[in-house]
N, C-alpha and C positions, 0 to 999 in steps of 0.2 A: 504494500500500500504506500501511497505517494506522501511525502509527511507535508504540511501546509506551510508551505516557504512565508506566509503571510505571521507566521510567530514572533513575537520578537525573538533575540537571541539573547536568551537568557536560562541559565541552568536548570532553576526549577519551575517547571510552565506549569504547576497546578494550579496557582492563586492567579495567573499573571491575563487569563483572557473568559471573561471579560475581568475589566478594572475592577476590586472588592470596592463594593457602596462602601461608604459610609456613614453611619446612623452615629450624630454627635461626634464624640471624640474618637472613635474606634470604626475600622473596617469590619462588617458585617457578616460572616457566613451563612449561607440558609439550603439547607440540604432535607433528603431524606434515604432511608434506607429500603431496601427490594432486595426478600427473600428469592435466590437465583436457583429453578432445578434446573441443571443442564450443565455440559462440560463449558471450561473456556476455550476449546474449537469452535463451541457451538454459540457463544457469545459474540468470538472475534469474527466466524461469519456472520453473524448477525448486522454487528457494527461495518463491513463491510457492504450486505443490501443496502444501510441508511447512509451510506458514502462517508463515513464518518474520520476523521483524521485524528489520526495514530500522535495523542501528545508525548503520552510514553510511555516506552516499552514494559513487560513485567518485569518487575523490580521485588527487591525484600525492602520492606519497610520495618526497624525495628524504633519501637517506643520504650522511651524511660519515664514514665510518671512520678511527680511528688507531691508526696502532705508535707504537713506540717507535721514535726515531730515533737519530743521531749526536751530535743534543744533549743527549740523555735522559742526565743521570745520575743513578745508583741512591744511596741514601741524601741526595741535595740538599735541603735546606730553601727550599721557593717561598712565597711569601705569594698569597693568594688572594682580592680584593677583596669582601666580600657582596653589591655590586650584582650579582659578575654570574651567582648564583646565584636573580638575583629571579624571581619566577613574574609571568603576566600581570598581578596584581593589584598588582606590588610589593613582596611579603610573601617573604621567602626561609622555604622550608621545612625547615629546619635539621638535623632529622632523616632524610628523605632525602637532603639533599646528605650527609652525615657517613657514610649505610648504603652509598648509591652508591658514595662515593669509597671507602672502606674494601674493598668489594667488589672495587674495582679492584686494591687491596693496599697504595693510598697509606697512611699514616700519617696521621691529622689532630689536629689540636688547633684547639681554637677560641681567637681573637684578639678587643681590640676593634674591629678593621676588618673582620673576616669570617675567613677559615681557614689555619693554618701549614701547609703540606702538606709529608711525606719523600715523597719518588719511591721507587717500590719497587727491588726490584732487579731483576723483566721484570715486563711485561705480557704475557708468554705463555698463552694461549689466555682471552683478555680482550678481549671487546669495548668500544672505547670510541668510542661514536656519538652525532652529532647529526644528529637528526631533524627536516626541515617536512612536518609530516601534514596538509596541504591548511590550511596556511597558519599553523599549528599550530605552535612550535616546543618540540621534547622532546631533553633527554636522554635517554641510556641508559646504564645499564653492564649488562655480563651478565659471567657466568663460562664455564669451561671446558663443553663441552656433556658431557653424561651420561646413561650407555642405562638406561633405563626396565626397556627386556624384554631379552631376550639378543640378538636381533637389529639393538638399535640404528633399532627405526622410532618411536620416539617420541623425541623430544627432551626435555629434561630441564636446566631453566639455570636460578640463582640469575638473578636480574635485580630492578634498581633505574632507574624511572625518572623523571624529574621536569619539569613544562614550565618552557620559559623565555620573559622578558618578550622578550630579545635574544639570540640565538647568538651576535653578535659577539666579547663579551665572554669568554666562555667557548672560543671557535675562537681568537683570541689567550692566553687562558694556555696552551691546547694546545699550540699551534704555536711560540708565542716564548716566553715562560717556562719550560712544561717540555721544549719540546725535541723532542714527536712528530711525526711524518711522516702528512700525509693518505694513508693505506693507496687507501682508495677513496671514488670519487664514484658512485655510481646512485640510475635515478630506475625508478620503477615507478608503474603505476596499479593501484589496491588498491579494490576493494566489499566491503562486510563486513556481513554479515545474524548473527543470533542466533537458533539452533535454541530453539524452546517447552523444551526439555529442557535449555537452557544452556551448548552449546557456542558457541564463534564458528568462523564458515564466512567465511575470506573468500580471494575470487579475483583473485589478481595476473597481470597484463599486465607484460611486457617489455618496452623499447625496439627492442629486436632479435627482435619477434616475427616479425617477416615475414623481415628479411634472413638471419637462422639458422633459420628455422622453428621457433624457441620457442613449445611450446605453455605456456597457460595454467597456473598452479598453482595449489591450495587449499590454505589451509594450515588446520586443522580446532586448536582450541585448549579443552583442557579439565581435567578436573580432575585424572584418570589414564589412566592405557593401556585400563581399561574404558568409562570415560566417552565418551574419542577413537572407541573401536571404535564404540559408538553412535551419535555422532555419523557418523561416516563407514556403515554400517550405513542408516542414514537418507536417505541421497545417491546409496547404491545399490553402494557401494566396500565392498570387506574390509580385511583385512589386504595379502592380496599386493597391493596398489595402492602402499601408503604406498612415500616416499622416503626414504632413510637421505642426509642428506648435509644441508648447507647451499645457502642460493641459489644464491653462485657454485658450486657441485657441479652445481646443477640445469641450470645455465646450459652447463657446460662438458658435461657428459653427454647434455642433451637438443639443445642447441642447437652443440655441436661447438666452441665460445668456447675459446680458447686461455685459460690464468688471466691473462694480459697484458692480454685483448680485455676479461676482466667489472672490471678496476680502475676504468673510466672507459665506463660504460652511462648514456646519457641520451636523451633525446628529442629 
């Protein structure tokens, strides 16, 4: 399949087309999820009928998630080196690290070493993730999730995310400076195509696909709850397809996963 010369060029095209809205201070995500029976032959023909461009290829996506731990204190003053907010090129992005962290609820001022951080007082219903997107490393922060429609099938999250040169640096102020706990480790394999009409379509594999009978998932990503519908509309799904819930939801609902068993999902 012919890839869409029309991309920018830029390493990670998941966020990048169309432009993330932004609602207030933060860029907006709004997705949902579609239980997949069928192989991913049968998918990537699929996205093939709908002419769809290949943004990229299957990859392993692995995630580190954090809480807040026992070290975590609320209101603490941490310093935060600027290396280790550097992106591939070297260049720290100063304006997302500042919207990310803020999102999170930190406090920030900027130093001449890099950033004075307060610890909030929770991170409750705060994502705080590092991402290798097939070799790739991102942050993320997101916010509390929020329904779209009244039934809660569209998801609906501030989200700030930014690549980094090294996760190292950044997985040590987590863990020993401020004090959070690796919540979770998983890994997934992820393909992700872009519908002519501007959704992204991309179908996630499980590690425990076969030992729980995890099937497949799609997660369809667009601009609103009308948008998503067309996009799913497209693939041959309605509305009663979509999933309310998060991965580990998906994981413990489809696949019977104790919440204990989806902390630590790898290959």
């Amino acid at each position: 399949m012919q890839k869409n010369t029309n991309f920018p060029p830029i390493r990670h095209i998941e966020k990048a087309v169309p432009p993330p809205e932004k609602d207030g201070r933060f860029p907006v995500e709004r997705e949902t999820k579609i239980k997949y029976i069928g192989t991913r032959a049968e998918f990537e023909t699929q996205m093939e009928a709908l002419s769809a461009e290949l943004a990229e290829k299957t990859r392993m996506i692995e995630d580190l998630r954090y809480e807040a731990g026992a070290g975590f204190k609320p209101g603490e003053k941490k310093e935060a080196k600027r290396s280790m907010f550097q992106n591939p090129e070297g260049l720290v992005e100063q304006e997302k690290i500042i919207s990310a962290l803020s999102l999170l609820g930190f406090g920030v001022r900027e130093t001449p070493n890099g950033f004075e951080l307060i610890c909030p007082q929770d991170l409750y219903n705060k994502t705080v993730r590092i991402r290798n997107d097939g070799g790739v490393w991102i942050f993320t922060a997101k916010a509390r999730l929020e329904k779209l429609d009244e039934n809660g099938f569209i998801e609906e999250k501030p989200e700030v995310e930014f690549e980094l040169r090294d996760a190292e640096g950044l997985k040590n102020l987590f863990e020993e400076d401020l004090g959070l706990n690796l919540e979770s480790h998983r890994q997934k394999l992820r393909t992700s195509y872009r519908l002519k009409t501007g959704q992204l379509v991309e179908l996630n594999e499980s590690p425990v696909f076969e030992s729980h009978n995890v099937p497949f998932w799609i997660e369809i990503e667009g601009k609103d709850m009308a948008d998503i519908e067309n996009g799913a509309r497209q693939l041959g799904f309605n509305k009663s397809h979509f999933f309310k819930g998060s991965d580990k939801q998906f994981l413990m609902l489809n696949g019977g996963l104790s919440e204990k068993e989806t902390k630590n999902v790898l290959f």
